[in-house]
C-alpha positions as CSV (number, residue, x, y, z in Angstrom):
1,X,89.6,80.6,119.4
2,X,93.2,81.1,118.3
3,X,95.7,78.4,117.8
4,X,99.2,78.3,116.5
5,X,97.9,78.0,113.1
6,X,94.7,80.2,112.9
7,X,93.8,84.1,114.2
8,X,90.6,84.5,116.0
9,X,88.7,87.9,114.8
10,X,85.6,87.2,116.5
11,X,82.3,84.9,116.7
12,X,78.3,84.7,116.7
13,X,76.0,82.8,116.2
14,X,77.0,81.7,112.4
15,X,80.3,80.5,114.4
16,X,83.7,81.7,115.0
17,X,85.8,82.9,112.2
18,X,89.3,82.8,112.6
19,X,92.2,83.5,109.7
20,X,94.4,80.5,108.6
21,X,97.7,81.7,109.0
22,X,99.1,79.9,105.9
23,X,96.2,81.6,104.0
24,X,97.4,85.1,105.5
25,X,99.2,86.4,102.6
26,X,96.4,85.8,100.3
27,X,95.7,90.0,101.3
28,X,92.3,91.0,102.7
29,X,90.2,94.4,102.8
30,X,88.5,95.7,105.9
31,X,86.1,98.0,104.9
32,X,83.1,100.0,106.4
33,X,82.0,103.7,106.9
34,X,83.1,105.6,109.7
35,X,82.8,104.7,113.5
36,X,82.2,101.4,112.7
37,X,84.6,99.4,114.4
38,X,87.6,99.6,111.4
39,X,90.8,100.3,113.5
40,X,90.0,98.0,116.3
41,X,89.2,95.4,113.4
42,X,92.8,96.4,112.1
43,X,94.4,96.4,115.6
44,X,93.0,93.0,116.7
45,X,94.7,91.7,113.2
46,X,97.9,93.4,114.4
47,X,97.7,91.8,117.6
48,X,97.1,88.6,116.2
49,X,99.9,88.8,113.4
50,X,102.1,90.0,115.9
51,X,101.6,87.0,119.0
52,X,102.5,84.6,116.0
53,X,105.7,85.9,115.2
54,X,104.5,88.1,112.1
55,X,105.9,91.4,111.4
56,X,103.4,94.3,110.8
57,X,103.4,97.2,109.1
58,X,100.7,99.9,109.7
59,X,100.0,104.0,109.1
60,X,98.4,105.9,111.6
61,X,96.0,107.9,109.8
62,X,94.2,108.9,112.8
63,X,96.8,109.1,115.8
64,X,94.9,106.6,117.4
65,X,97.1,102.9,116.9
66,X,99.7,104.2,119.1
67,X,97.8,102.6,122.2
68,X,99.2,99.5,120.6
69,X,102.5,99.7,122.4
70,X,100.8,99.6,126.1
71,X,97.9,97.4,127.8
72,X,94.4,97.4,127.6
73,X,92.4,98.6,130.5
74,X,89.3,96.2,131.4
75,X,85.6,98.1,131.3
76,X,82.5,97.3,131.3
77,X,82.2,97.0,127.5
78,X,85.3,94.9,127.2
79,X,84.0,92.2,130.0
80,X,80.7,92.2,128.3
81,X,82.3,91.1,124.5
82,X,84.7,89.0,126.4
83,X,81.3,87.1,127.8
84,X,79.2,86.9,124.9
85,X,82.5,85.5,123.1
86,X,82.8,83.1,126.0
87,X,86.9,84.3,125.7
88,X,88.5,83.2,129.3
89,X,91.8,83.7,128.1
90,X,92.0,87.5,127.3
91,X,95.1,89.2,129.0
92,X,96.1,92.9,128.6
93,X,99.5,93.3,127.5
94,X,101.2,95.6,124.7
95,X,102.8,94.6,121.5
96,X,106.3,95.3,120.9
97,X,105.9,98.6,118.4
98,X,108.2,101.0,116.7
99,X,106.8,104.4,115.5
100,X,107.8,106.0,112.5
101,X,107.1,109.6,111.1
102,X,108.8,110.4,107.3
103,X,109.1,114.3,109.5
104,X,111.2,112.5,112.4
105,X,108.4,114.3,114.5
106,X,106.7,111.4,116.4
107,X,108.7,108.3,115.5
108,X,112.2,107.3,113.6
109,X,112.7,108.8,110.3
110,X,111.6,107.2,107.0
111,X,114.0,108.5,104.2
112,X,114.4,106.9,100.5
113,X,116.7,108.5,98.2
114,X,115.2,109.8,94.8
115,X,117.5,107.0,93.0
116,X,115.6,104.6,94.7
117,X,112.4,106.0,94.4
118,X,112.3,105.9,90.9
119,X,110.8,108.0,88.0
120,X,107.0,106.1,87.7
121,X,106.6,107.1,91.5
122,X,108.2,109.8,91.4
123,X,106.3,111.4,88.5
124,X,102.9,110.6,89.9
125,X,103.7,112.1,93.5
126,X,105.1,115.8,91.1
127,X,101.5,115.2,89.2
128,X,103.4,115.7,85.8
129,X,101.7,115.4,82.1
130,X,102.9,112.9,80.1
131,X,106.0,115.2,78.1
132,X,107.4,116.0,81.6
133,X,107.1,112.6,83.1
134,X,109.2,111.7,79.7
135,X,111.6,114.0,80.2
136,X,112.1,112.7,84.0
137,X,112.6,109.0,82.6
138,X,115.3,110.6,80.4
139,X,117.0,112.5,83.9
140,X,116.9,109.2,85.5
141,X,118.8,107.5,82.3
142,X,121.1,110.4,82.5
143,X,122.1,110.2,85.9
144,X,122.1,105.7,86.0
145,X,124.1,106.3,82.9
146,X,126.7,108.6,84.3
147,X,126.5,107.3,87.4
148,X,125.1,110.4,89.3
149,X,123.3,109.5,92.6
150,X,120.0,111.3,93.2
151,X,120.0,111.5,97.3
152,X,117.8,113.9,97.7
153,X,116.0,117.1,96.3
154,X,119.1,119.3,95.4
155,X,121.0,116.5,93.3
156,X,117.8,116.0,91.1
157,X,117.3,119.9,90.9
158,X,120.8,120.4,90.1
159,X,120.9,117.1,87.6
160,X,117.6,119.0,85.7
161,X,119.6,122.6,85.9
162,X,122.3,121.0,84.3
163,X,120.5,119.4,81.9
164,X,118.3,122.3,80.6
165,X,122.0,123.7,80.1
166,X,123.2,121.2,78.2
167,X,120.1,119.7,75.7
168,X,121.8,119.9,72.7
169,X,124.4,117.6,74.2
170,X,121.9,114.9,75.3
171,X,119.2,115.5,72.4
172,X,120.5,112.4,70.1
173,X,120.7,109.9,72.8
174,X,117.6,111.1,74.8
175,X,115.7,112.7,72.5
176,X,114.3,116.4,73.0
177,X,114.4,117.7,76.4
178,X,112.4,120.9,76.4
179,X,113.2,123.8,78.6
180,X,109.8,124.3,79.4
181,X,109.2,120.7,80.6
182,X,112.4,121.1,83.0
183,X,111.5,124.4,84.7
184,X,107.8,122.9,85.1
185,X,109.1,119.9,86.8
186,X,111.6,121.8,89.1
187,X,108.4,123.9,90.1
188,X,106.4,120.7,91.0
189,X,109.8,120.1,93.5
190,X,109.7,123.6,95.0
191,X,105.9,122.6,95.8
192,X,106.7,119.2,97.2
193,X,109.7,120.7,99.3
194,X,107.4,123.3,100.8
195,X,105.3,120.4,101.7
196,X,107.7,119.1,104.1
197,X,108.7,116.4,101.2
198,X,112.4,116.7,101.2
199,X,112.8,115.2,104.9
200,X,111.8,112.0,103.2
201,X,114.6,112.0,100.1
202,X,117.8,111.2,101.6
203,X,120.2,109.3,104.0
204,X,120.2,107.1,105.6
205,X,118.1,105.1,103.7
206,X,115.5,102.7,105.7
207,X,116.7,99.2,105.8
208,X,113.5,96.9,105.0
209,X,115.3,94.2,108.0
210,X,114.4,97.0,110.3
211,X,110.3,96.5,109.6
212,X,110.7,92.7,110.0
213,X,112.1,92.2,113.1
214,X,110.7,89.5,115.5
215,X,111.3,90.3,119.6
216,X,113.3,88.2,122.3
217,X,110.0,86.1,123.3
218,X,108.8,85.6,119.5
219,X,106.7,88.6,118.9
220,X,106.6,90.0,115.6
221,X,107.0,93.8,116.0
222,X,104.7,96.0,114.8
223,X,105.9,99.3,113.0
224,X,103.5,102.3,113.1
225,X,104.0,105.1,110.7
226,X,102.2,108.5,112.1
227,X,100.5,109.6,109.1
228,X,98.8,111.9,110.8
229,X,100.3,114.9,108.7
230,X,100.3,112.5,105.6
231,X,96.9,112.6,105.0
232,X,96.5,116.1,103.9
233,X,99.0,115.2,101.5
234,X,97.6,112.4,99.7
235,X,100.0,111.6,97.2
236,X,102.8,112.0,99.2
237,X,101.2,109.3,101.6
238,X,100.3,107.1,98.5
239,X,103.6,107.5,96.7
240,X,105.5,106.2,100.1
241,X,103.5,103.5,100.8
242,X,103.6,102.3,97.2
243,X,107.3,103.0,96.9
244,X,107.2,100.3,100.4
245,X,105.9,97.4,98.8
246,X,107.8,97.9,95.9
247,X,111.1,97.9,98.4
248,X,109.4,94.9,99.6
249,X,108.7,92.9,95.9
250,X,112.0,93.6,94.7
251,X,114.3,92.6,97.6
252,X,112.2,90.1,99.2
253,X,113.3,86.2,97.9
254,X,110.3,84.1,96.2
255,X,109.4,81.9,99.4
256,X,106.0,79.9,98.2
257,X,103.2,78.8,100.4
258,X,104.7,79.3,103.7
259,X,103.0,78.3,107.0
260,X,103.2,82.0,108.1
261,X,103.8,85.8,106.4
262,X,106.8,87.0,106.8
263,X,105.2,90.7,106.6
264,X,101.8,91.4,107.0
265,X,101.2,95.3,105.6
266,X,98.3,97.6,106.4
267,X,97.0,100.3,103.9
268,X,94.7,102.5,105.3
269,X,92.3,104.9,103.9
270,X,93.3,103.0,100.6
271,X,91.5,104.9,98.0
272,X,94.3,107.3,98.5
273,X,96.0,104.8,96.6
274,X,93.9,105.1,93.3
275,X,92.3,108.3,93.7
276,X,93.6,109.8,90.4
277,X,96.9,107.2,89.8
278,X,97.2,107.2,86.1
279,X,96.3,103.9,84.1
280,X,99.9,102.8,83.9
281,X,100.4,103.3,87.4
282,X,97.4,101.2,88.2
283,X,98.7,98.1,86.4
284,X,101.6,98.4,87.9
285,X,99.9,98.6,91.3
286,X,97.7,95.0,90.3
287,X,100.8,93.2,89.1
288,X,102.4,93.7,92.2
289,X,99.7,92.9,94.5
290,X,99.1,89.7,92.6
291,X,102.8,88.9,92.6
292,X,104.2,90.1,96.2
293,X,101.9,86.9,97.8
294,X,104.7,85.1,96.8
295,X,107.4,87.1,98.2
296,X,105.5,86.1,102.4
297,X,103.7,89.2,102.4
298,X,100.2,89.9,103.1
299,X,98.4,92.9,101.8
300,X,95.6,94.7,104.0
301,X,93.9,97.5,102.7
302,X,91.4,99.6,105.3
303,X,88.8,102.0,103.6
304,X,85.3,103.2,103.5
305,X,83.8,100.8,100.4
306,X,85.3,98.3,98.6
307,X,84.1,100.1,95.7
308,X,87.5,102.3,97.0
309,X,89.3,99.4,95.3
310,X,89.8,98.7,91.7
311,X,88.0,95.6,90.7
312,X,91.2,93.9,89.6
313,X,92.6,94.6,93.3
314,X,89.5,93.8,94.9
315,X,89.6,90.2,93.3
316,X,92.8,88.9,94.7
317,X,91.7,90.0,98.7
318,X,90.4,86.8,99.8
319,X,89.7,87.6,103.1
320,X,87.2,90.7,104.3
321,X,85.6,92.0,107.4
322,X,83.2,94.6,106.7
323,X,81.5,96.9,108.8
324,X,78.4,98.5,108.8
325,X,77.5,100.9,105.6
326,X,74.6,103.1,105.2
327,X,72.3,103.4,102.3
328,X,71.0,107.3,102.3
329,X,71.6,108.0,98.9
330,X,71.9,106.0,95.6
331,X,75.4,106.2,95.7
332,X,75.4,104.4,99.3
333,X,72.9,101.5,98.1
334,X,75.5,101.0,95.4
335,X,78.1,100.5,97.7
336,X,76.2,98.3,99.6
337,X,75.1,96.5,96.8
338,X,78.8,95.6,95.9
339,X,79.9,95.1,99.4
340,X,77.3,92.1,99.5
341,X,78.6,90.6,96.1
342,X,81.9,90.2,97.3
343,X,80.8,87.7,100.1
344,X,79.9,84.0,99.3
345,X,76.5,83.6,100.3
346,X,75.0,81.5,103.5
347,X,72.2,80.4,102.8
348,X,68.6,82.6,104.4
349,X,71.0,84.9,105.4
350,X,70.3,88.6,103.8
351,X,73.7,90.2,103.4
352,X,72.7,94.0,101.6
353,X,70.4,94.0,104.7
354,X,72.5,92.9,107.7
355,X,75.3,95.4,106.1
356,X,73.0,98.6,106.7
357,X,71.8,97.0,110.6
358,X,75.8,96.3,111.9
359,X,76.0,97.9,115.3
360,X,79.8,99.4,116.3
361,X,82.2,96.6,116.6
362,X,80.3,93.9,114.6
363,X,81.0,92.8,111.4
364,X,80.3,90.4,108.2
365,X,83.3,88.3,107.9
366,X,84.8,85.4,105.3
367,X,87.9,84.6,105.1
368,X,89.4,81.4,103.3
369,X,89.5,78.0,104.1
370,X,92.0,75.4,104.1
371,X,91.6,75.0,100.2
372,X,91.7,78.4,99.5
373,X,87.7,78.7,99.4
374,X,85.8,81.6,100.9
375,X,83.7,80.7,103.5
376,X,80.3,81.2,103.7
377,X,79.4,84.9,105.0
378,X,79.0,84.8,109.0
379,X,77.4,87.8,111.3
380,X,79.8,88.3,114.3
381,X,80.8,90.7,117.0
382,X,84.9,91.5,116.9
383,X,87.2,90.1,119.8
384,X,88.0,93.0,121.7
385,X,91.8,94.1,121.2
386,X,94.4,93.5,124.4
387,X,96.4,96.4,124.0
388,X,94.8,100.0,125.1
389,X,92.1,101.6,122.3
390,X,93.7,104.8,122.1
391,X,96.3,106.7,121.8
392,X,99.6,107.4,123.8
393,X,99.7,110.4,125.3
394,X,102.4,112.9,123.9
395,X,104.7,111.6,127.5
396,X,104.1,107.9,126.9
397,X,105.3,108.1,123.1
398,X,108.6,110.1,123.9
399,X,109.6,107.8,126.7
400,X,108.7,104.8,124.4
401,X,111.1,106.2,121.9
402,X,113.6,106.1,124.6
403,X,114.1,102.8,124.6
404,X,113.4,102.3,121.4
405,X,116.2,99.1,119.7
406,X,116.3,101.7,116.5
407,X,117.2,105.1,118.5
408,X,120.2,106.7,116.7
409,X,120.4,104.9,113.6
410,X,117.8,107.2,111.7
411,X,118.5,110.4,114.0
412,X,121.5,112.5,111.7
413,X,120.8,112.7,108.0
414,X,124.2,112.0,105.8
415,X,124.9,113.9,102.9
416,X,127.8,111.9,100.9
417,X,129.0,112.8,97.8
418,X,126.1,113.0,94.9
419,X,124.9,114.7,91.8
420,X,124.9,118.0,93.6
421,X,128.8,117.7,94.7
422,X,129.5,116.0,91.2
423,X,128.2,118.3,89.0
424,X,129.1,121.4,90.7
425,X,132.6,119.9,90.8
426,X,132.9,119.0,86.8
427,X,131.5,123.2,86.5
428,X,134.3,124.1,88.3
429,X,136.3,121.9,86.1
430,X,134.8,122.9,83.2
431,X,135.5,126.7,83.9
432,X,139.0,126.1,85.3
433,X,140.3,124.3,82.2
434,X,138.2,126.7,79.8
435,X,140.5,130.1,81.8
436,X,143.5,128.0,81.2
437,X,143.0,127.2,77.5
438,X,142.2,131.0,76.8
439,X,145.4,132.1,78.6
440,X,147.8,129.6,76.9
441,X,146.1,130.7,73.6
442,X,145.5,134.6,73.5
443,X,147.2,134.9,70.2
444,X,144.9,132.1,68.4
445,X,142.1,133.5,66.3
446,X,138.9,132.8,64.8
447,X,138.9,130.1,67.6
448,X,136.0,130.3,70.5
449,X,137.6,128.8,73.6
450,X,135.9,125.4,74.5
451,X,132.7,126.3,76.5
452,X,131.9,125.3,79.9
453,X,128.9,123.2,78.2
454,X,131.1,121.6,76.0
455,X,133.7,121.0,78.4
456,X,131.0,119.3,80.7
457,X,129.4,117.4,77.8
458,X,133.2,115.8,77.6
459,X,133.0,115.1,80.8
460,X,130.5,113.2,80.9
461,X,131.0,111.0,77.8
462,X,134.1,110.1,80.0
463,X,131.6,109.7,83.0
464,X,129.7,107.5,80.8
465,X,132.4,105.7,79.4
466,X,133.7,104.8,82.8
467,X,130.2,103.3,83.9
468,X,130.3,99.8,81.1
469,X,129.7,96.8,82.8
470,X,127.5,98.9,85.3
471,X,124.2,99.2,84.3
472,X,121.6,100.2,86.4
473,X,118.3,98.1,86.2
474,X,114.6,98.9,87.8
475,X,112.2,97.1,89.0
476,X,108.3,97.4,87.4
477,X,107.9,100.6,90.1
478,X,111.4,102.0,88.7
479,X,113.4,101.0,92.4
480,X,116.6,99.9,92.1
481,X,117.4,96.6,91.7
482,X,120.6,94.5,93.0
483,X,122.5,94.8,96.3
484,X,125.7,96.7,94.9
485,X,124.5,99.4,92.8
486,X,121.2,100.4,95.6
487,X,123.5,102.0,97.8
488,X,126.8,103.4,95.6
């Protein structure tokens, strides 16, 4: 059973296997095929994170983790895994939760800015060959350079309008910057904005202290992002949750081996993840899984197969629960096959087979021991969760977000002075001072009037010049880095 320093997930007759909480950031996968058992798996670990005073972050692929924030009901399946457990102390009672929704629909809103996002992310979520995703590296340079803030959608398509204007200006600093590639990547926006994408890119920002907040009697709250309409958009639900843990490696301070995560983060339906990242993207992806341990926080990824996972990921989740897989085609054995090699073995016990016989709600499980060793592979039957399974109902969720700690600081988006304001301003500029040199100088000829690109091109030198000693710097996902120049 659980203790202050362990999380109990469930029992049998190999024993009971609880998670070390000191060991909890060493990331984990549950896996298994569907109806299985996965999302109460993943809720009991939410419960459990959250009664020892760890923070959680989760999507909601399904609608169905919302149940959550209310109290189990007792039934006749419940009392019968509370016997075989022999659990005497189970006690329905929510966890303190706050929903989410990057549409504001069904939870507070989620924005980042594109500045923040970043042009590794950014490129991979507007599916762009390798030219264009050069010439967005070079917009981003432009705009850190001159010190033009991407918010949102409309400063990065007016930063690329005025670019495409202005290439011969910027060709011997940042190299050729075709027309073609610009108009291809502002037709990538126009398809992310009519996918709802550009309620996500703005103000205000999400403050990471708002995902790891611990309640008045010690419970860490859990943060539930609806990703119900995410998952139809795959990268758009991969490119969030990505740009998230980069938010979360960057800011976070180095905090070693501490007796408790201070965030424990859930990725489900993971493959979403990989499913077509480019190669660079998936180093990138490794390094900081490896890397963000360090940093207190526990990675969690939920999917079908571990074979979902690239191998180098795979190998640093050091604790798994996996539910029951079938084997009806080749493919399926496969995935089986591999599901048993990622256990350590207990000896006379017949892992590929006991994988394909799993009944709903049981599972193989090893997590690591005090050393950091796996333990041996053990059979056992999940501890059911204390909080309802199931979702709120549509009344239940809106008076939740009543009395919600966050309500109002998300609500109204703010749109402060950016690229778009900037740039449209130095055009104005530009053509004010160009009507004003040709009417002081009507009688001068063989002399073009200085041109609104060239008077912008000016401008910006001086924009640039005025931006020494303020150099932006990115992290390995491209986010911001430093306190001062994140929010300008």
């Amino acid at each position: 059973m659980s203790d202050d320093s362990t999380l109990f997930l469930g029992g049998g007759k190999d024993g009971d296997v609880a998670l070390r909480l000191r060991m909890a950031n060493r990331h984990g996968l549950i896996a298994g095929a569907t109806g299985t058992g996965k999302t109460v798996s993943l809720q009991v670990l939410a419960e459990n994170f959250s009664r020892a005073g760890v923070p959680v972050f989760m999507a909601d692929v399904k609608g169905d983790l919302s149940g959550l924030a209310k109290p189990g009901s007792p039934n006749e399946k419940i009392e019968k895994r509370l016997k075989e457990l022999k659990i005497k102390d189970w006690n329905p009672r929510p966890c303190p939760v706050v929903f989410w929704d990057l549409y504001g629909e069904n939870g507070h809103p989620i924005r980042a800015t594109i500045s923040e996002m970043g042009p590794l992310l950014l490129a991979n979520l507007l599916e762009l060959n390798d030219v264009q995703e050069g010439v967005l590296y070079a917009c981003f340079k432009i705009a850190d350079d001159q010190g033009l803030l991407l918010l949102d959608l409309k400063d990065l398509r007016t930063l690329l309008t005025y670019i495409a204007e202005n290439a011969k200006q910027f060709q011997k600093d940042y190299g050729n910057l075709a027309s073609t590639s610009v108009a291809a990547i502002q037709r990538s926006l126009l398809v992310l904005e009519q996918q709802g994408a550009e309620n996500f890119f703005g103000e205000p920002a999400l403050k990471l202290d708002d995902l790891m907040q611990v309640d008045f009697s010690g419970n860490g709250v859990v943060s539930v992002l609806d990703a119900t309409k995410l998952l139809p958009k795959p990268r758009l639900y991969a490119t969030f949750l990505l740009w998230l843990l980069a938010e979360l490696f960057e800011q976070l301070p180095e905090v070693g081996d501490a007796d408790k995560p201070k965030l424990v983060f859930f990725f489900d339906e993971a493959h979403l993840l990989f499913d077509n990242a480019p190669k660079a993207l998936l180093e990138k992806i490794e390094q900081v899984v490896r890397l963000i341990r360090s940093k207190g926080v526990g990675v969690y990824f939920i999917s079908q197969s571990p074979l979902d996972i690239p191998e180098d990921v795979l190998g640093q989740l050091g604790h798994r629960v996996q539910h029951a897989l079938r084997a009806f085609t080749p493919k399926d054995q496969k995935a089986v096959k591999a599901a048993a090699q990622t256990f350590r073995a207990r000896k006379g016990f017949d892992v590929e087979s006991a994988i394909t016989e799993l009944g709903t709600g049981e599972a193989l499980a090893s997590v690591l021991d005090e050393k950091g060793s796996p333990t041996p592979v053990a059979r056992i039957l999940v501890r059911p969760p204390e909080s309802r399974i199931g979702p709120l109902t549509d009344a239940e969720r809106a008076e939740h977000m009543k009395r919600s700690p966050l309500k109002g600081r998300y609500d109204q988006t703010v749109d402060r002075e950016s690229a778009y304001e900037l740039l449209n301003k130095r055009g104005e500029q530009a053509a004010a001072a160009a009507a004003q040199h040709q009417a002081e100088a009507p009688a001068r000829r063989g002399r073009e009037p200085e041109s609104m690109a060239t008077a912008m091109a000016k401008s910006a030198a001086r924009a640039i010049g005025s931006q020494i000693g303020r150099q932006i710097v990115r992290g390995v996902l491209g986010s911001l880095l430093g306190g001062g120049s994140r929010r300008r």
